[in-house]
MINUGU-943457 format. One line per 2 residues: their letters; for each residue x, y, z of C-alpha. Coordinates in nm, 2 decimals. Example, Ala and Ser with C-alpha at 12.3 -4.5 7.8 and 13.67 -1.06 7.14 Angstrom:
<sites>
AS> 1.23:-0.45:0.78  1.37:-0.11:0.71
</sites>
This chain:
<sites>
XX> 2.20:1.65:4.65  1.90:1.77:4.87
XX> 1.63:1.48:4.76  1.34:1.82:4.81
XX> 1.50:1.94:4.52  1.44:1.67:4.27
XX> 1.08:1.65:4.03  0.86:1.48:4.24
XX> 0.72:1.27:3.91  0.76:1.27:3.54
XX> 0.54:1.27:3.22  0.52:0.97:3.12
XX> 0.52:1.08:2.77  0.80:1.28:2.79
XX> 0.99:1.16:3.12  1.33:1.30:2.92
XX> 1.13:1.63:2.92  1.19:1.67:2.52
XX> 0.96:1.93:2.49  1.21:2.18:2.71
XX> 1.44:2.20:2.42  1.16:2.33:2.19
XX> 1.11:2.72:2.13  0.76:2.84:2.22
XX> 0.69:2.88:1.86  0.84:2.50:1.78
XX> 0.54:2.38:2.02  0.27:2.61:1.93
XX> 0.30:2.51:1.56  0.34:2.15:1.68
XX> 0.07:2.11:1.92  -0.14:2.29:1.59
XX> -0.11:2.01:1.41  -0.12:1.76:1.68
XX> -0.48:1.93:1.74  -0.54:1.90:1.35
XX> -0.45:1.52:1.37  -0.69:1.46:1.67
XX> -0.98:1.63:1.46  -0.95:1.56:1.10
XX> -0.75:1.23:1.10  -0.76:1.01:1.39
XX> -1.17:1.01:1.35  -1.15:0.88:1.01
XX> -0.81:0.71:0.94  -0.94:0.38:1.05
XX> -1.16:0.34:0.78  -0.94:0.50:0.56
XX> -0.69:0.19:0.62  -1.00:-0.06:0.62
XX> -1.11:0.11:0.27  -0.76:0.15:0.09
XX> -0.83:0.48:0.07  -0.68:0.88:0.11
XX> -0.94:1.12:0.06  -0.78:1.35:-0.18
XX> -0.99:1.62:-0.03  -0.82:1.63:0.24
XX> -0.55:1.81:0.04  -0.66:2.15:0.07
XX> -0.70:2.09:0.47  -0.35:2.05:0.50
XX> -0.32:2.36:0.24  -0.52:2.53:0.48
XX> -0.31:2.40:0.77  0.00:2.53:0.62
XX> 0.27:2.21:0.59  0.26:2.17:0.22
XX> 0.62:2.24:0.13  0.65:2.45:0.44
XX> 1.00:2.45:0.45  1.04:2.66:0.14
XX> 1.01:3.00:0.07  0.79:3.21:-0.14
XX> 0.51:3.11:-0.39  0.26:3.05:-0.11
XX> 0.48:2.88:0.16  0.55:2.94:0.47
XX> 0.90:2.94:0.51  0.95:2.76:0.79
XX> 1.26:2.60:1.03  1.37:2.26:0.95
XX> 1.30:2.18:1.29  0.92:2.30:1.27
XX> 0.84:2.10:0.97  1.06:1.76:1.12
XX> 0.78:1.80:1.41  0.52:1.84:1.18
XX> 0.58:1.50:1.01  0.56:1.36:1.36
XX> 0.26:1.44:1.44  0.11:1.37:1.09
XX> 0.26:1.03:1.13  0.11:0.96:1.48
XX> -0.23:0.97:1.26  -0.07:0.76:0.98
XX> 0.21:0.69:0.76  0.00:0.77:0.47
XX> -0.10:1.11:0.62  0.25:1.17:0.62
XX> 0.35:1.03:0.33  0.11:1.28:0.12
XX> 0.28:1.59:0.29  0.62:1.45:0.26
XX> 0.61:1.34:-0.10  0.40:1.68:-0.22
XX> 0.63:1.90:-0.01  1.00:1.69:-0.04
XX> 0.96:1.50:-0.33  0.74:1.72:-0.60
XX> 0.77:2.11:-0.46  1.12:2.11:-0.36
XX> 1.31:1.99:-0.68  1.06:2.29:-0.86
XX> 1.15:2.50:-0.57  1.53:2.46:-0.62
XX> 1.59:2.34:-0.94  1.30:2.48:-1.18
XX> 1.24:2.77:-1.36  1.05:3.08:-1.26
XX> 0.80:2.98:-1.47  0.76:2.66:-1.31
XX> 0.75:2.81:-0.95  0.53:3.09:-1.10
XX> 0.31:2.77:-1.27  0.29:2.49:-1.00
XX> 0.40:2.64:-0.64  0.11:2.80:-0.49
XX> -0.11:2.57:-0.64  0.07:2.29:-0.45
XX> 0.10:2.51:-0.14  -0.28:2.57:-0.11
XX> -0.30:2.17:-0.16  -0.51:2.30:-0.51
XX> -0.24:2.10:-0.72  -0.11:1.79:-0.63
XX> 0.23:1.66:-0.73  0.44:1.33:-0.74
XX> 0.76:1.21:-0.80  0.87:0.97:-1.03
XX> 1.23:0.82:-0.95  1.19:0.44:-0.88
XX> 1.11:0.19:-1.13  1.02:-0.15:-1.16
XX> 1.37:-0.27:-1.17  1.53:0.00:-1.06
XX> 1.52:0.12:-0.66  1.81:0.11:-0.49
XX> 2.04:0.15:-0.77  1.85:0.43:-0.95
XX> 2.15:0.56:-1.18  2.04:0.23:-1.34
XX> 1.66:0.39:-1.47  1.54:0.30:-1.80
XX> 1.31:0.57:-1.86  1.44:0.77:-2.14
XX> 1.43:1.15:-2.29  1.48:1.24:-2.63
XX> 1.49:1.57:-2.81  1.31:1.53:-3.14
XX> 1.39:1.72:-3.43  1.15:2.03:-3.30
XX> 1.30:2.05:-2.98  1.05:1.90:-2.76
XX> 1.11:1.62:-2.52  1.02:1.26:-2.56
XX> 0.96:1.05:-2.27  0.91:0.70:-2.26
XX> 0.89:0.43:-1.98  0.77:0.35:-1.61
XX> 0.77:0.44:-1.25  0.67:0.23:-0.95
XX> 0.54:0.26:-0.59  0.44:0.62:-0.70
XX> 0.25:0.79:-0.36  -0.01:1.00:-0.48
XX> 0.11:0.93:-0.88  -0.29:0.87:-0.93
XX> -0.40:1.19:-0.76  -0.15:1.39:-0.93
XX> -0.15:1.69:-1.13  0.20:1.70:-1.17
XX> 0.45:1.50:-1.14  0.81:1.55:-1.12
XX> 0.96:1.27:-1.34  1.37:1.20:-1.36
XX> 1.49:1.05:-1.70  1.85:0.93:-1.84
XX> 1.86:1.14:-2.15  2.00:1.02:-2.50
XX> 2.35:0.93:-2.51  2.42:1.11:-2.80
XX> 2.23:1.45:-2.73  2.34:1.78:-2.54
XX> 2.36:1.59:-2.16  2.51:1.27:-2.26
XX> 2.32:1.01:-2.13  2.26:1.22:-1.78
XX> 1.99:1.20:-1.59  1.76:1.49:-1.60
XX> 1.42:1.60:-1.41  1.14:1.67:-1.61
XX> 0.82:1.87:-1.49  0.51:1.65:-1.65
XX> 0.15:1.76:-1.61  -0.05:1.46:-1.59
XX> -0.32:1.53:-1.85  -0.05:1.48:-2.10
XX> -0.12:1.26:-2.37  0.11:0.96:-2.29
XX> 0.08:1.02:-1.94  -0.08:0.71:-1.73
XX> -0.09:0.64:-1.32  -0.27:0.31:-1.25
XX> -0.35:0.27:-0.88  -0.18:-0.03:-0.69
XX> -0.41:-0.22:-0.52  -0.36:-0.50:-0.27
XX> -0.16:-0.35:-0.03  -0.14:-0.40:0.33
XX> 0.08:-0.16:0.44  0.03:0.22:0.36
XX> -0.35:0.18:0.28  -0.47:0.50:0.37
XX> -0.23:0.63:0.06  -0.27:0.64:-0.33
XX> 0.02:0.41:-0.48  0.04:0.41:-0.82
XX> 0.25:0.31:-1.13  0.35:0.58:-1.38
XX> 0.33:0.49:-1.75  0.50:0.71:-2.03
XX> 0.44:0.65:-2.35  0.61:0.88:-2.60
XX> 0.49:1.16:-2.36  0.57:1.47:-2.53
XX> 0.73:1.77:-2.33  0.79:2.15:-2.44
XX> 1.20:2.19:-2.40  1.14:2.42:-2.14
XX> 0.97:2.10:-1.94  1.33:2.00:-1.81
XX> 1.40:2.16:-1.48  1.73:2.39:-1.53
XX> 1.88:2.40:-1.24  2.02:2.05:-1.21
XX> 2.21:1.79:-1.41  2.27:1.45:-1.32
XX> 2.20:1.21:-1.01  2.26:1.51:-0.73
XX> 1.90:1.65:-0.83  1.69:1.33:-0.73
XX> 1.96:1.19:-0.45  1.86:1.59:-0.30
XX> 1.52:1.54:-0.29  1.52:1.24:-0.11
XX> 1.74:1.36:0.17  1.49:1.62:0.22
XX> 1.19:1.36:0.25  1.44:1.11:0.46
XX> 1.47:1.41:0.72  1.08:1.43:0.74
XX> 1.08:1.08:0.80  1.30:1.02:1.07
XX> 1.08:1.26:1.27  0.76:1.06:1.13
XX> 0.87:0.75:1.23  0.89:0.91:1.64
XX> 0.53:1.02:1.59  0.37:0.67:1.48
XX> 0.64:0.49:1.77  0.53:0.71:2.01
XX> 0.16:0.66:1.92  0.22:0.27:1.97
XX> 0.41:0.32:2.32  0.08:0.59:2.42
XX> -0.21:0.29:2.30  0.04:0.04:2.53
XX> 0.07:0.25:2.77  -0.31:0.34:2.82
XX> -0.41:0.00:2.77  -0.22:-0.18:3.00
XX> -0.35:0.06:3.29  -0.70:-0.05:3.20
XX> -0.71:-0.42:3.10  -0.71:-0.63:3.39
XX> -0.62:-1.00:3.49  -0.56:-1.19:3.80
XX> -0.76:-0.87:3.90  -0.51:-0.67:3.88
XX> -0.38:-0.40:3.58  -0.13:-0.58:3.38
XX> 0.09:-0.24:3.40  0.12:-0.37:3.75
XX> 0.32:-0.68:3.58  0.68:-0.71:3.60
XX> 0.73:-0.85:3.18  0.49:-0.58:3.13
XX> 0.64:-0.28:3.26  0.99:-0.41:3.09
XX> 0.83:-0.36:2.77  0.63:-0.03:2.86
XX> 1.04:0.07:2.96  1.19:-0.04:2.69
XX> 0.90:0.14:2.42  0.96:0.48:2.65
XX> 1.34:0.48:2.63  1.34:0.37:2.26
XX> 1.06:0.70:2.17  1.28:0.92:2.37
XX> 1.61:0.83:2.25  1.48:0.88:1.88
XX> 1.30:1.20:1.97  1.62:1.36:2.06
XX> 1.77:1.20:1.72  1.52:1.41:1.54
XX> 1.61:1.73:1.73  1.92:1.69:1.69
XX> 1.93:1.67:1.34  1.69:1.92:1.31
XX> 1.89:2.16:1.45  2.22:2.07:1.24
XX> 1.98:2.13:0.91  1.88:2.43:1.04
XX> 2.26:2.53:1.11  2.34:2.46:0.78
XX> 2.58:2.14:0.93  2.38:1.84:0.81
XX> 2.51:1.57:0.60  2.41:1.28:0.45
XX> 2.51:1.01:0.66  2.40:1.18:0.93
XX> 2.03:1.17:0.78  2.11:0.80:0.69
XX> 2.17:0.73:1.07  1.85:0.90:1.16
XX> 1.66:0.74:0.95  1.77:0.38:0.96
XX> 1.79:0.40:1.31  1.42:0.59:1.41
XX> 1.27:0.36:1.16  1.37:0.04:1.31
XX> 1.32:0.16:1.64  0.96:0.23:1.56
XX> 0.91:-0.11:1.41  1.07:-0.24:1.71
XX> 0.78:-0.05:1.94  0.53:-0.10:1.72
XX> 0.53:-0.48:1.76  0.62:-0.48:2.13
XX> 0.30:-0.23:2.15  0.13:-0.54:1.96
XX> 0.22:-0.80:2.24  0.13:-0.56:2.49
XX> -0.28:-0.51:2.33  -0.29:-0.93:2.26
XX> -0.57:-1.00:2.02  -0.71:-0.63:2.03
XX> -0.35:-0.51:1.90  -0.45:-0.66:1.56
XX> -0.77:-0.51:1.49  -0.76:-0.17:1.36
XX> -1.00:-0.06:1.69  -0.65:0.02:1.77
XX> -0.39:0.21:1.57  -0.06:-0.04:1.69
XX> -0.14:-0.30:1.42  -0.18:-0.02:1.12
XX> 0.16:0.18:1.26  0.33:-0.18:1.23
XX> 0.21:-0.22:0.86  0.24:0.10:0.73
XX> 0.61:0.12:0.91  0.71:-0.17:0.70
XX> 0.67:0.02:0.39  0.90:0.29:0.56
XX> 1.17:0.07:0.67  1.19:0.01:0.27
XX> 1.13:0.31:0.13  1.34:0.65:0.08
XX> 1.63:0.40:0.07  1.61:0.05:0.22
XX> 1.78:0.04:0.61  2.03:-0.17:0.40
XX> 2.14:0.10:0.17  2.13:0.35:0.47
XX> 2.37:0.09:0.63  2.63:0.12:0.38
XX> 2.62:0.48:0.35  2.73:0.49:0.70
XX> 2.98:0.22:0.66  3.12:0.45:0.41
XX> 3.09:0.73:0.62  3.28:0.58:0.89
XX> 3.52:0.31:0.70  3.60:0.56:0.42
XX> 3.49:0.21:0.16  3.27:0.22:-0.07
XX> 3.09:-0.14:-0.01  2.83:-0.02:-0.30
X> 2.91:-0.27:-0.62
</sites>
């Protein structure tokens, strides 16, 4: 091969050149949000993590912006690729977890069981209020003893003698349950009644009497989000509440593949964020005056965080175009998002020994990637449940007791 013909350099960023696999409009929609990120979040999320704090104004920015629920159609959304709102979440995630984590649950979690389970009247009701980021939504599957097994929920719904709903019990590790205006609660429904003990989705606006979201405080991971608990006490629902389209554990195990997609993008954008801050500030901090990119320990790591970003950057392509072929399957979003998840942890703490002492100050965004990413190695199903779905996937055995 003629050496003249070969790239005299790479981007250092991209050396794998990702971005040539991307449609014009993929990047243009991308670099829009990057651009958003850069002015609305990266300013402020810093004190937002310091605080323990999402400013729920924000909300109609990112209405404005155009990513809430921007994978649906209709009632105010934008219909967009698969692959368009995967790199979306990875740039809202190179601000913050949390940033991501509002999109993600209003758009996944709380629009798209309305969207594809609910009735007109619900679409007509909730959906462009949630699009425009006027409504916020939640959704209420996990509970206090109940998160990797949910089929094992306690929360129950009743029909009382007039037909109306009765919901009683608790959710936990709610994002955005205390900003909510909605929230899209799953229930096991009386054993005796019409369903037979199945579990059914219930839309719940939050000023019902009953209805409770205390804020969890404490945390430190995911601090720039609202966490909350979701009480119901004998919460009483029309018996048009229940969302139609849907009967048993398919409706809630939906929604999360749909917010495990956006994630295994996220998780590139806050690795790749960690790698950049590494990268950057091993060309300026100096010792044994000299760089201490020109090291050789530190260069291995620099290597290894590159290859890692890349290789999980063409994950979530990949699987965004099989969802927008209509050829994605479960495991296959399992494997994305174990796999991008742990890899970002992975960089995220190499990034760390890379900064030294300034990688644990939030001056730098490496320490609150690493917390927040601890929180998403658990949640949307734990990397140990996502192993055994593929174990399944490729044994055939069910290793689930």
């Amino acid at each position: 091969m003629n050496a003249e013909r070969l790239p005299a350099e790479v981007d250092p960023r991209d050396v794998l050149a990702t971005d040539s696999l991307l449609s014009e409009e993929e990047l243009l929609g991308r670099d829009t949000v990057r651009r958003f990120v850069a002015d609305k979040v990266l300013p402020e999320v810093g004190q937002w993590f310091d605080q323990g704090r999402f400013p729920a104004e924000m909300a109609k920015e990112f209405g404005a912006l155009g990513v809430l629920g921007m994978h649906l159609e209709g009632y105010g959304c934008a219909g967009a690729s698969a692959t368009q709102y995967g790199l979306a979440c990875m740039e809202l995630e190179a601000g913050d977890s949390g940033v991501r984590s509002f999109v993600s649950v209003q758009g996944s979690l709380a629009m798209f069981p309305i969207w594809a389970f609910g009735s007109e009247e619900h679409k007509q009701t909730w959906l462009p209020g949630m699009a425009a980021g006027e409504l916020i939504g939640c959704f209420g599957l996990t509970e206090p003893d109940s998160g990797s097994d949910p089929s094992s929920m306690r929360t129950t719904a009743r029909r009382d003698p007039s037909g109306d709903w009765i919901l009683d019990g608790s959710k936990m590790w709610i994002t955005n349950g205390s900003l909510a205006d909605v929230a899209v609660v799953w229930a096991r429904t009386d054993p005796d009644g019409p369903d037979s003990g199945r579990v059914r989705g219930f839309v719940v606006p939050t000023d019902t009497p009953g209805f409770s979201a205390p804020e969890i405080h404490r945390k430190v991971s995911l601090r720039a989000s609202v966490t909350s608990e979701l009480v119901m006490d004998s919460v009483r629902l029309p018996a048009d509440a229940v969302l139609p389209g849907v009967v048993g554990m398919r409706g809630p195990l939906s929604c999360l593949n749909e917010a495990r997609f956006g994630i295994s993008f996220g998780a590139v954008g806050a690795a790749r964020s960690c790698y950049e801050a590494a990268l950057d500030y091993a060309a300026e901090r100096t010792q044994f005056d000299r760089p201490i990119a020109s090291f050789q320990l530190t260069q291995r790591k620099l290597v290894d965080m590159m290859v890692a970003v890349q290789r999980g950057t063409l994950v979530a392509i990949h699987l965004g175009r099989m969802k927008d072929s209509g050829t994605l399957a479960t495991p296959q979003i399992s494997f994305a998002k174990m796999d991008n998840v742990r890899m970002a942890l992975d960089v995220a703490r190499e990034a760390r020994s890379v900064l030294g002492a300034n990688g644990i100050t939030t001056e730098y965004p490496v320490i609150r990637h690493m917390n927040n990413l601890e929180s998403v190695y658990t949640y949307e199903g734990t990397n140990e449940i996502h192993t055994l779905i593929l174990g399944q996937a490729v044994t055939g055995i069910p290793a689930f007791s």
